[in-house]
TIBA-567208 format. One record per residue: residue number from 0; residue in one letter; z, y negated, x of N, C-alpha, C, O in turn. Coordinates in nm, 2 decimals. Atoms other than C-alpha are relative to their C-alpha. Example, Ala and Ser with C-alpha at 12.3 -4.5 7.8 and 13.67 -1.06 7.14 Angstrom:
{node 0, "A", {0.00, 0.12, 0.09}, {0.78, 0.45, 1.23}, {0.00, -0.12, 0.09}, {0.07, -0.12, 0.19}} {node 1, "S", {0.00, 0.11, -0.09}, {0.71, 0.11, 1.37}, {0.08, -0.11, -0.08}, {0.09, -0.22, -0.03}} 
end
This chain:
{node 0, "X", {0.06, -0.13, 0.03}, {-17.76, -4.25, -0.59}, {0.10, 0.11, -0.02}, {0.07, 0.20, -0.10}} {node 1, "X", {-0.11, -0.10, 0.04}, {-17.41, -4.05, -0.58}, {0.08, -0.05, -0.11}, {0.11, -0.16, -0.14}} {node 2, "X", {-0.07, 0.05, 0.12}, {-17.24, -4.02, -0.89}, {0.14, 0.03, 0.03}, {0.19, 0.12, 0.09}} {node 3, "X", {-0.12, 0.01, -0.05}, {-16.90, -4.12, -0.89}, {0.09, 0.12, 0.07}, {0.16, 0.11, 0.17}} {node 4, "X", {-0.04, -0.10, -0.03}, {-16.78, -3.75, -0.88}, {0.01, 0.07, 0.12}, {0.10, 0.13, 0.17}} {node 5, "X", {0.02, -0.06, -0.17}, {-16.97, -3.68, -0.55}, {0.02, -0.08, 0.12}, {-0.01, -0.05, 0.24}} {node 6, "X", {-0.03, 0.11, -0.08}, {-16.85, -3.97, -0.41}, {0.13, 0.01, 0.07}, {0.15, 0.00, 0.19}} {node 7, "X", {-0.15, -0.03, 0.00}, {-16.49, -3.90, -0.46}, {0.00, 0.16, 0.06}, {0.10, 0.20, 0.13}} {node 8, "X", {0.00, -0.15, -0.05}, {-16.58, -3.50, -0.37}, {-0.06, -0.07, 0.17}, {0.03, -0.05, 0.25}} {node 9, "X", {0.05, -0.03, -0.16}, {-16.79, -3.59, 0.00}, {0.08, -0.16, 0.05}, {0.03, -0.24, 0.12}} {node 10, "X", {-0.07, 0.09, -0.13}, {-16.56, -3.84, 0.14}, {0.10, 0.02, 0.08}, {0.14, -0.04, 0.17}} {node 11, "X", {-0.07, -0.05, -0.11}, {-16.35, -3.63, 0.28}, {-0.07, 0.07, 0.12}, {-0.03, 0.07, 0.23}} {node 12, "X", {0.07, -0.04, -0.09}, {-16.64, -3.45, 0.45}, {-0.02, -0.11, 0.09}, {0.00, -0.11, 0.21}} {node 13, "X", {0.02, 0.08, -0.10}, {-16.76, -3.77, 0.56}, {0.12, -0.03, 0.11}, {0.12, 0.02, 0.22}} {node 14, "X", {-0.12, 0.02, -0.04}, {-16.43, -3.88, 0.68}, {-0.02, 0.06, 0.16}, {-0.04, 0.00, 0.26}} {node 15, "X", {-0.01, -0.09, -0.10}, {-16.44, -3.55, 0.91}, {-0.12, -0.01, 0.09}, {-0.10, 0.03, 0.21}} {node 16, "X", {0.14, -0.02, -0.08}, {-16.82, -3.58, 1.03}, {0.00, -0.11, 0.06}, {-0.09, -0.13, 0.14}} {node 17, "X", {0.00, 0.10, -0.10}, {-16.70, -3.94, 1.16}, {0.09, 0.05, 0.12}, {0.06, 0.00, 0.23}} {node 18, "X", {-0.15, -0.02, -0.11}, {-16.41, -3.83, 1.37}, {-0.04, 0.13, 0.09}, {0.03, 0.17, 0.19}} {node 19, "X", {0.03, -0.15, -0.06}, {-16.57, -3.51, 1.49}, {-0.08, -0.08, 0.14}, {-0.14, -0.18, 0.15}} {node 20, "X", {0.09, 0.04, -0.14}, {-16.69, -3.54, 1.86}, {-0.14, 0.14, -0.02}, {-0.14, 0.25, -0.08}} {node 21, "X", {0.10, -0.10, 0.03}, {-17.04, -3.38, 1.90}, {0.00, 0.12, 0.14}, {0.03, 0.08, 0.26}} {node 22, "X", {0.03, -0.07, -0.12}, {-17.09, -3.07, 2.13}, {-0.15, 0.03, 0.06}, {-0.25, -0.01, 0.00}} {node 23, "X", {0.13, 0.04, -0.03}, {-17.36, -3.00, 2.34}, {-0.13, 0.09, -0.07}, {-0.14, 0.20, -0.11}} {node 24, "X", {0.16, -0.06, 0.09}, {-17.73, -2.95, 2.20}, {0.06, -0.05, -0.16}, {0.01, 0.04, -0.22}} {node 25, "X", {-0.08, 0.03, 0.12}, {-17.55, -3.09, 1.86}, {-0.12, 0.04, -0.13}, {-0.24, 0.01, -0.14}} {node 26, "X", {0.13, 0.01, 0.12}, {-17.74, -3.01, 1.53}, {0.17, -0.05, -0.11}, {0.29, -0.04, -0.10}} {node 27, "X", {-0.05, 0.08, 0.13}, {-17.63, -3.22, 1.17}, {0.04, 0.11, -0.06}, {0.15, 0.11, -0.11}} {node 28, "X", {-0.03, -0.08, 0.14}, {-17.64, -2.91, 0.96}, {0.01, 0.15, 0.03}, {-0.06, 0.20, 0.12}} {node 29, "X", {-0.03, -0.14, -0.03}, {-17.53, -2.55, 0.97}, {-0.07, 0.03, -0.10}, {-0.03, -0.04, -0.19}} {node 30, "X", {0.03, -0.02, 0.11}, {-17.73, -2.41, 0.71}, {0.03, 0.18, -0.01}, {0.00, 0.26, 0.07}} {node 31, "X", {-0.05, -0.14, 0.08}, {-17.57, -2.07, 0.49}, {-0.04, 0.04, -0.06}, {-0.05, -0.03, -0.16}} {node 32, "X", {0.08, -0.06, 0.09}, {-17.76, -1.85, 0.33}, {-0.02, 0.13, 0.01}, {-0.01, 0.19, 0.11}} {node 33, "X", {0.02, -0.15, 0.02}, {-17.84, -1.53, 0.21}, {-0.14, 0.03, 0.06}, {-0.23, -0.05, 0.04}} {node 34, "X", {0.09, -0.06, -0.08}, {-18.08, -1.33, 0.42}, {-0.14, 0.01, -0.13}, {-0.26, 0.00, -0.09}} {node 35, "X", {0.11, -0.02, 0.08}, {-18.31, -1.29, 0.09}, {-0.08, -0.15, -0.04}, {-0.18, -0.16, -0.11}} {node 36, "X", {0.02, 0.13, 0.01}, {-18.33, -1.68, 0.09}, {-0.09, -0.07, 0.13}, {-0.12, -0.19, 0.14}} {node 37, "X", {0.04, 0.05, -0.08}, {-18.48, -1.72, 0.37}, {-0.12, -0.05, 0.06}, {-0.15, -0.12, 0.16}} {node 38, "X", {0.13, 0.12, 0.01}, {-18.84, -1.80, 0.28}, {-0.02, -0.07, -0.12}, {-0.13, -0.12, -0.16}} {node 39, "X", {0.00, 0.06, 0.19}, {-18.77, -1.93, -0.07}, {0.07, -0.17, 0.05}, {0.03, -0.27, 0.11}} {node 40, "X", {-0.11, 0.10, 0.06}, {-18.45, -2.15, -0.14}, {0.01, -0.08, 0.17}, {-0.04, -0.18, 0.20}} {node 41, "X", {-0.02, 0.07, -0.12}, {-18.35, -2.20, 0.24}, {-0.07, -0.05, 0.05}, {-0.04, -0.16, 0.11}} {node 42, "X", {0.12, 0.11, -0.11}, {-18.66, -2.30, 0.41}, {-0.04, -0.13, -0.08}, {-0.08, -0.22, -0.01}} {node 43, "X", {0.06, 0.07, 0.05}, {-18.74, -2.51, 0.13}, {0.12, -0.13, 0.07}, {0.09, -0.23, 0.13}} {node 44, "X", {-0.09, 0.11, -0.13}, {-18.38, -2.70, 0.29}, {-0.02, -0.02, 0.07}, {-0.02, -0.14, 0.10}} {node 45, "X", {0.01, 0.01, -0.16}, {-18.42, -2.65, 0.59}, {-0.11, -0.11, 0.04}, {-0.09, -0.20, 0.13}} {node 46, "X", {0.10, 0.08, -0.03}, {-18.77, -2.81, 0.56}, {0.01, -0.17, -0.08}, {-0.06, -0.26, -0.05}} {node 47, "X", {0.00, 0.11, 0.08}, {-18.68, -3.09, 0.34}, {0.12, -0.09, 0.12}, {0.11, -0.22, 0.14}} {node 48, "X", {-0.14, 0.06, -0.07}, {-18.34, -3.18, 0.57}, {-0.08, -0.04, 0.14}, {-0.05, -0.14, 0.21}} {node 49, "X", {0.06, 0.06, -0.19}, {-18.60, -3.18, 0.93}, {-0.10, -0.13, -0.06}, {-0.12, -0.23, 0.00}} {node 50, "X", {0.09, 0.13, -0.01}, {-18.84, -3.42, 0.73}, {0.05, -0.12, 0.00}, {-0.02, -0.23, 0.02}} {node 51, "X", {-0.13, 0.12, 0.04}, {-18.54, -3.66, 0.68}, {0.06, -0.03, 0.11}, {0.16, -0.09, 0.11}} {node 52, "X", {-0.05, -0.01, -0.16}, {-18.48, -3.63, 1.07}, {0.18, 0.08, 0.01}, {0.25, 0.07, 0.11}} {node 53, "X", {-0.11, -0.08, -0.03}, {-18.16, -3.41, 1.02}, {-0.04, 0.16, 0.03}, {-0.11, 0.23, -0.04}} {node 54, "X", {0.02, -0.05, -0.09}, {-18.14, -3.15, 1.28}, {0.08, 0.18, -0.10}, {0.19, 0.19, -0.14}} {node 55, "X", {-0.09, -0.12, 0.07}, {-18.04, -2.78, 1.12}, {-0.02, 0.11, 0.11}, {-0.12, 0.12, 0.18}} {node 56, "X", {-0.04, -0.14, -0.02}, {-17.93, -2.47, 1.24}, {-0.03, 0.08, -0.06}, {0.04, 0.08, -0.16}} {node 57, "X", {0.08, -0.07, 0.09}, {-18.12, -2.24, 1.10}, {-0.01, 0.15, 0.06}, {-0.06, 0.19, 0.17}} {node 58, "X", {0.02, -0.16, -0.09}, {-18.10, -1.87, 1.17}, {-0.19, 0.07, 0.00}, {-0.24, 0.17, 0.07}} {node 59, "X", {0.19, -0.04, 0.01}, {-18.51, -1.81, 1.11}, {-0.05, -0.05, 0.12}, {-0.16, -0.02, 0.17}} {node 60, "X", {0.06, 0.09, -0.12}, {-18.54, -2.04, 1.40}, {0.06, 0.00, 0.12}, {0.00, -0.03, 0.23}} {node 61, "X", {-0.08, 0.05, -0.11}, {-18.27, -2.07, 1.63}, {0.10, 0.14, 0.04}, {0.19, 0.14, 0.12}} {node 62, "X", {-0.02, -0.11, -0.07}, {-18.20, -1.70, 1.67}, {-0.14, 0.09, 0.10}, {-0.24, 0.14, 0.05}} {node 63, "X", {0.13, -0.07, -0.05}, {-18.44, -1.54, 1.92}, {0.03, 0.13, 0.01}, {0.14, 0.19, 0.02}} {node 64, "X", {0.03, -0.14, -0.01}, {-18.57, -1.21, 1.94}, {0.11, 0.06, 0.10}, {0.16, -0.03, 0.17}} {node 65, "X", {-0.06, -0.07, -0.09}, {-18.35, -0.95, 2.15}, {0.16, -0.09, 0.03}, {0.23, -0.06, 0.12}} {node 66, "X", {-0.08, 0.04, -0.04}, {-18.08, -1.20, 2.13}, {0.17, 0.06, -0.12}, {0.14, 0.10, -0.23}} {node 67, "X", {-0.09, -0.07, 0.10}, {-17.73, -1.08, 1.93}, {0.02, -0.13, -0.10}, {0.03, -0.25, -0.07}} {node 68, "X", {-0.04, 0.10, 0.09}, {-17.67, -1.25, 1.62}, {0.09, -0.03, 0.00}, {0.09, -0.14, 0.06}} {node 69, "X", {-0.12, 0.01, 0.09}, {-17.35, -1.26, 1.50}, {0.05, -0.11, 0.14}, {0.14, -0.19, 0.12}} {node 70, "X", {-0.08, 0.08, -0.18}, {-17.27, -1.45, 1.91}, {-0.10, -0.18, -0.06}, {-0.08, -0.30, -0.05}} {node 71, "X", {0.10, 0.12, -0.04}, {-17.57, -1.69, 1.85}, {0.02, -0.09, -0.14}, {0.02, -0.21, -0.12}} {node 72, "X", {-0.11, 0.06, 0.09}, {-17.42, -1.77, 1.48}, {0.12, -0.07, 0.02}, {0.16, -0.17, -0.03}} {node 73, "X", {-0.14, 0.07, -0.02}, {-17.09, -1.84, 1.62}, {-0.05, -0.12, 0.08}, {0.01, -0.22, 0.05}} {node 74, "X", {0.06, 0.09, -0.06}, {-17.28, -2.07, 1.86}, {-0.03, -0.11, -0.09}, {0.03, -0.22, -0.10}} {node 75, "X", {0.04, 0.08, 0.07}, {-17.44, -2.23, 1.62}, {0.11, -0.06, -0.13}, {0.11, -0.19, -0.13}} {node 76, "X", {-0.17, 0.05, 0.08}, {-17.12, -2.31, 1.37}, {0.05, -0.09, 0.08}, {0.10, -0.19, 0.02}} {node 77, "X", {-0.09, 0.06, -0.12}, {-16.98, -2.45, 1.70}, {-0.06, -0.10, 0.01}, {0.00, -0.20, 0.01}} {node 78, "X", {0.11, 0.15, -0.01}, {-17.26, -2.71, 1.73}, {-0.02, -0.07, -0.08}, {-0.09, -0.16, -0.05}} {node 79, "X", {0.03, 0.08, 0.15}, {-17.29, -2.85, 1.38}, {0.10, -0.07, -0.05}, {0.22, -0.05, -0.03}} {node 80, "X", {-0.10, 0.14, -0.01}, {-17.14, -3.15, 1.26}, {0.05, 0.03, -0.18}, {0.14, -0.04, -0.24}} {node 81, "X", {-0.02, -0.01, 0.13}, {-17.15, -3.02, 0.88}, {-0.02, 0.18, -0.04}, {-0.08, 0.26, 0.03}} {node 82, "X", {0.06, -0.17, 0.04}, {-17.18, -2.65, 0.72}, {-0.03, -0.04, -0.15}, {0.05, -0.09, -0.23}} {node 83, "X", {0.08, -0.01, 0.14}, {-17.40, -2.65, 0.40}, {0.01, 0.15, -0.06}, {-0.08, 0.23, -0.02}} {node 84, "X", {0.02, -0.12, 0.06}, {-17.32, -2.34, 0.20}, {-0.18, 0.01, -0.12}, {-0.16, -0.06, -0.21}} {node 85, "X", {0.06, -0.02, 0.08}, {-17.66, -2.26, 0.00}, {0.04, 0.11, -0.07}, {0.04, 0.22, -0.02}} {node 86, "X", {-0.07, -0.10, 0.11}, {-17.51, -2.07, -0.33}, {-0.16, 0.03, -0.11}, {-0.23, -0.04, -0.18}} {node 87, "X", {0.12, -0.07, 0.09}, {-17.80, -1.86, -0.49}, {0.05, 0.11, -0.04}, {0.15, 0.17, 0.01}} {node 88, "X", {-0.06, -0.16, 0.04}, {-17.77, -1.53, -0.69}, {-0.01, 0.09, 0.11}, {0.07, 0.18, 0.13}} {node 89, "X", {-0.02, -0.10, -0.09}, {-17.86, -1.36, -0.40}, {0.08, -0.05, 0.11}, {0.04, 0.02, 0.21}} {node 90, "X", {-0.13, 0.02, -0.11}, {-17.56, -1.51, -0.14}, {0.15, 0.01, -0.05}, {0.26, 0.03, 0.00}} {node 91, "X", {-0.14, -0.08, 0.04}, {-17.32, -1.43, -0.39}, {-0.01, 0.13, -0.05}, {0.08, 0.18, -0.12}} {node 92, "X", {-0.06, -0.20, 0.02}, {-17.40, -1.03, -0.43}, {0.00, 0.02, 0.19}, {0.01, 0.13, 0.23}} {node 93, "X", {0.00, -0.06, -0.12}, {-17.42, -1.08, -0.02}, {0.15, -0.02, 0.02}, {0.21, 0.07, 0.08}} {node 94, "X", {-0.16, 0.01, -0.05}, {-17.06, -1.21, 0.02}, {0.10, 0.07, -0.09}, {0.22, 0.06, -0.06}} {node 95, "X", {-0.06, -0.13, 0.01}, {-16.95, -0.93, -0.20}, {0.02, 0.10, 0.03}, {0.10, 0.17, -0.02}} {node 96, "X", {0.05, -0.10, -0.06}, {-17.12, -0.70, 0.02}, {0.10, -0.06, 0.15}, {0.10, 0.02, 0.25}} {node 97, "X", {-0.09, 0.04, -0.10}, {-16.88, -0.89, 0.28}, {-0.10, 0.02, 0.11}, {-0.09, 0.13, 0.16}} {node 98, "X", {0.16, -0.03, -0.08}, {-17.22, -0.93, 0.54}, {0.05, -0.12, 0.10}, {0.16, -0.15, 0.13}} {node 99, "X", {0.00, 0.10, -0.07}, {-17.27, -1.19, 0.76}, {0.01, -0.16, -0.04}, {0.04, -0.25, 0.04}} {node 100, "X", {-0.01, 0.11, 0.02}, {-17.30, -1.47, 0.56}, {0.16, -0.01, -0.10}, {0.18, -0.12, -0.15}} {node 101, "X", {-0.15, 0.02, 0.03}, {-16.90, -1.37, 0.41}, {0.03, -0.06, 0.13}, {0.12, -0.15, 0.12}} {node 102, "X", {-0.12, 0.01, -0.16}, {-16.80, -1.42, 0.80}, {-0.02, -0.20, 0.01}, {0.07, -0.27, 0.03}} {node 103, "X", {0.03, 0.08, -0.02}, {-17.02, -1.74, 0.82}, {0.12, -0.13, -0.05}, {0.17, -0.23, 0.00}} {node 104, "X", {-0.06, 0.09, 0.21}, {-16.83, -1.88, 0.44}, {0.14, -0.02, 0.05}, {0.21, -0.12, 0.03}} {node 105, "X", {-0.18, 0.06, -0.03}, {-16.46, -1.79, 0.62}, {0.01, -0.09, 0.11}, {0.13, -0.12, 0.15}} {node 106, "X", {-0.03, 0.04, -0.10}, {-16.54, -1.97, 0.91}, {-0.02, -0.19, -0.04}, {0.04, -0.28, 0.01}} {node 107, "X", {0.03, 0.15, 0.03}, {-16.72, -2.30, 0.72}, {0.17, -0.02, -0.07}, {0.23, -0.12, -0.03}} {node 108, "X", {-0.10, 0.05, 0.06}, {-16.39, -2.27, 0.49}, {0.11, -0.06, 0.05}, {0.18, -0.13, -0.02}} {node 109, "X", {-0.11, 0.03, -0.08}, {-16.15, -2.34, 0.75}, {-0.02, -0.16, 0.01}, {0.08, -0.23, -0.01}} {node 110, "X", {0.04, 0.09, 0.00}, {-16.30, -2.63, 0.78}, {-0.01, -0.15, -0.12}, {-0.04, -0.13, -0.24}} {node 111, "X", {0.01, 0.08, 0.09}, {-16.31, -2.99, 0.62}, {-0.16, -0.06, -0.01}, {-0.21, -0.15, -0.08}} {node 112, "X", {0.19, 0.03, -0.02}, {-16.71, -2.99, 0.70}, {-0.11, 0.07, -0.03}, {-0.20, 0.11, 0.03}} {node 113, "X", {0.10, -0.13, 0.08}, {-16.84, -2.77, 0.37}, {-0.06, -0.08, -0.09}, {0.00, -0.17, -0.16}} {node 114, "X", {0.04, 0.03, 0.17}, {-17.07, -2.86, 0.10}, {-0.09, 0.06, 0.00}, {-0.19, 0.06, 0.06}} {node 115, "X", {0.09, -0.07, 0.05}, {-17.19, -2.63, -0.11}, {-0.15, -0.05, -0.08}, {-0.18, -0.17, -0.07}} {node 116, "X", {0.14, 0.07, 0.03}, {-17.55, -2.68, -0.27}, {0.01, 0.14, -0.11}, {0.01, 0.26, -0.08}} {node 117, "X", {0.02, -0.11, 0.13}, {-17.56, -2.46, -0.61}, {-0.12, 0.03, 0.00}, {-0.18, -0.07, 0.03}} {node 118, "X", {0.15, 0.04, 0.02}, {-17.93, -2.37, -0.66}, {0.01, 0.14, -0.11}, {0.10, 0.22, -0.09}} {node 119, "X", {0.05, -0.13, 0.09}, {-18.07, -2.10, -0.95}, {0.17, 0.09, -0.04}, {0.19, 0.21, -0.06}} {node 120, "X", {-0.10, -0.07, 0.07}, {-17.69, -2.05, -1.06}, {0.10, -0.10, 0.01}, {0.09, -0.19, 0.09}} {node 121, "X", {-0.12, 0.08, 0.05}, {-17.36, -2.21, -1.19}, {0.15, -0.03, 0.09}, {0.23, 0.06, 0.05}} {node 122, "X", {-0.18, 0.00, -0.01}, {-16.98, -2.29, -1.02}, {0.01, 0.09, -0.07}, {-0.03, 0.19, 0.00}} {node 123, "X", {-0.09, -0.10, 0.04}, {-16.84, -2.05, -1.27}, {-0.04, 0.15, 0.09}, {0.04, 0.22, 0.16}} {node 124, "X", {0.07, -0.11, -0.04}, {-17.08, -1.76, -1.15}, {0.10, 0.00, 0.18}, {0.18, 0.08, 0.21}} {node 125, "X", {-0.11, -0.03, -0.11}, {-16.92, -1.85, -0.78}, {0.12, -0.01, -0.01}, {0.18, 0.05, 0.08}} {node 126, "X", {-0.18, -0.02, 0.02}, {-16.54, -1.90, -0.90}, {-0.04, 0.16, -0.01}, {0.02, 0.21, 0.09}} {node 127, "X", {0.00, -0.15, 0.05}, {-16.62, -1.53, -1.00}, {0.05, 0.06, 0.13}, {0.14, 0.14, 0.14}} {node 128, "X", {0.01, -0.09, -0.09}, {-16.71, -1.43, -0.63}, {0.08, -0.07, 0.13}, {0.11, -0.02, 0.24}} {node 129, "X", {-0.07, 0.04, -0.14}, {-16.54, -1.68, -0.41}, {0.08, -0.11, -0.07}, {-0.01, -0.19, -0.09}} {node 130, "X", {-0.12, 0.10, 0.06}, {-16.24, -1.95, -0.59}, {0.00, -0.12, 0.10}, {0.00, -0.24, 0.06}} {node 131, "X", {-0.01, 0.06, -0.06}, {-16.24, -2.08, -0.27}, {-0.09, -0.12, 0.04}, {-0.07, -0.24, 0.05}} {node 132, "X", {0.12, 0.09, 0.00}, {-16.55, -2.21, -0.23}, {-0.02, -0.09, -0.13}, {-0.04, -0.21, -0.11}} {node 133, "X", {0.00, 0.02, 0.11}, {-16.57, -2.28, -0.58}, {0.07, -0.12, 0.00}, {0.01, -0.21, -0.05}} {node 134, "X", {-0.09, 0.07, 0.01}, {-16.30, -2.51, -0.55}, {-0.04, -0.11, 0.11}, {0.04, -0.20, 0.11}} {node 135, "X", {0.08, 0.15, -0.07}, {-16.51, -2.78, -0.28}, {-0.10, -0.02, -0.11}, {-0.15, 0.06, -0.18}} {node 136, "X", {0.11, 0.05, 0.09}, {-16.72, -3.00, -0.45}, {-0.09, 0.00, 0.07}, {-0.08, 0.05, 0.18}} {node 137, "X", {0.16, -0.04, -0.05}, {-17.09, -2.99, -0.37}, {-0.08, -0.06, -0.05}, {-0.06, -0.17, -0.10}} {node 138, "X", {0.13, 0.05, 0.11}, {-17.43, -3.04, -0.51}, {-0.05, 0.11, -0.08}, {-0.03, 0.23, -0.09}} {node 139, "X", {0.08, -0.13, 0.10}, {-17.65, -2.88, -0.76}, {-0.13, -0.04, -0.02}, {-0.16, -0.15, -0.04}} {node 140, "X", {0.12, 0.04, 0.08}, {-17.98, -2.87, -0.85}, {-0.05, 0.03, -0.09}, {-0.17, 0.02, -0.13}} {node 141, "X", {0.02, 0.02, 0.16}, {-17.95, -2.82, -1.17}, {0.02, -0.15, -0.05}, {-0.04, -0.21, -0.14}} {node 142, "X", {0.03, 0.16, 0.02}, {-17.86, -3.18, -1.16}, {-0.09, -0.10, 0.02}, {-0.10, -0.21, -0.05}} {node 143, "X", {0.12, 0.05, -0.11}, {-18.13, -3.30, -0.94}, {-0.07, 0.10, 0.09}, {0.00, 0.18, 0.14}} {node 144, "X", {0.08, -0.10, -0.09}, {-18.44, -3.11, -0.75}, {0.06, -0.01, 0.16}, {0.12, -0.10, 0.21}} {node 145, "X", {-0.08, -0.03, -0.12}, {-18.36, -2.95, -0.41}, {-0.01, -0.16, 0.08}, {0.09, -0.19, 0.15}} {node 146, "X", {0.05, 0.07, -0.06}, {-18.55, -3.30, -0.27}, {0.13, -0.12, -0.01}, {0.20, -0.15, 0.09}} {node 147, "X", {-0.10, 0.07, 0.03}, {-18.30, -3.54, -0.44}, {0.11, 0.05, 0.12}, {0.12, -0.01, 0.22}} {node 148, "X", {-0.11, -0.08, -0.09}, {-17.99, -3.27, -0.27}, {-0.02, 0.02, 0.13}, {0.06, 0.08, 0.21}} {node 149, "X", {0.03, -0.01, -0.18}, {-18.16, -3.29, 0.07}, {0.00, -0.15, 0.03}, {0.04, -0.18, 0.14}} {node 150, "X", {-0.03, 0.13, -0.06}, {-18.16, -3.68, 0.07}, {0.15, -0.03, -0.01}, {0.20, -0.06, 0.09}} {node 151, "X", {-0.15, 0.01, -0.07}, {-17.78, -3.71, 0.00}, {0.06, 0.06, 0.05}, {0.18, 0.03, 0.04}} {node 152, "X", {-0.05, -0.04, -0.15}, {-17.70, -3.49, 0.28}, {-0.06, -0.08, 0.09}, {-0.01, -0.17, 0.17}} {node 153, "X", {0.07, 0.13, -0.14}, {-17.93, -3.66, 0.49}, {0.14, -0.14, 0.03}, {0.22, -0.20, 0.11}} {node 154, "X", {-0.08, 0.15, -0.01}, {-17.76, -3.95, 0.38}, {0.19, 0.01, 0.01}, {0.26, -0.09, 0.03}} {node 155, "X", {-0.15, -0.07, -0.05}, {-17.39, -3.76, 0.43}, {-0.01, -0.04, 0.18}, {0.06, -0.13, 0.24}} {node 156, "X", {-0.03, -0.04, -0.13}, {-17.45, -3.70, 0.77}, {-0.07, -0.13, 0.13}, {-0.06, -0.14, 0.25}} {node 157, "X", {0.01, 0.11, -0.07}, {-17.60, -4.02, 0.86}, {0.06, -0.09, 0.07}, {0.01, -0.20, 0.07}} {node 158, "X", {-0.05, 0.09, -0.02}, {-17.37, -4.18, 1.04}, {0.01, 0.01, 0.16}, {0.06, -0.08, 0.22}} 
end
């Protein structure tokens, strides 16, 4: 189902998501996204990745009321075995706005446990606003629907 390209791009992720020890409460997927994404593009992940039995991190769900974000973010980063950037028009005018989901993006980058997911816009459009990012390989769903891009993560993180 991966085409040679994504094969040769997520085997270094894999690589890293075998060798990683889990911490405790562990979730599969950090999911990234822009705050305006959050009943569209991302839930429609989020919900496609729990039917597939992978476990996300999800800020709509796993932040509670009265609790501080930005702490319960870093928590959550700390427990995930993968970070999924979702790249939409609206998460790249938020990480020009340098917001929370910039802080999220320098903290997945450090990391060898990123894959982006393009959705409703191009690579070039993100080379524009982040090089860095731009420069891991990923998925798209301009290539394949979000559903296809939620089974080869699933199947990324299956191990």
């Amino acid at each position: 189902m991966y085409t040679t390209a994504e094969v040769r791009a997520l085997t270094p992720v894999r690589r890293s998501v075998e060798a990683r020890t889990p911490p405790p409460d562990p979730r599969d997927v950090f999911l990234c996204h822009a705050w305006d994404d959050r009943g569209g593009a991302a839930k429609e992940l989020h919900d496609l990745l729990e039917s597939r039995n992978v476990s996300v991190w999800f800020s709509e769900k796993d932040v509670l009321l009265g609790s501080t974000l930005l702490r319960e973010i870093d928590k959550g980063l700390a427990k995930s075995r993968v970070g999924v950037v979702l790249v939409t028009p609206a998460l790249l005018e938020r990480l020009q706005g340098e917001g929370i989901a910039d802080k999220e993006l320098s903290v997945l980058l450090a990391t060898d446990l990123l894959v982006p997911v393009v959705h409703d816009t191009t690579y070039e459009a993100l080379r524009d606003v982040s090089p860095m990012l731009a420069s891991r390989s990923g998925l798209s769903t301009a290539e394949g629907a979000m559903a296809d891009v939620a089974a080869k993560l699933a199947e990324l993180i299956s191990l």
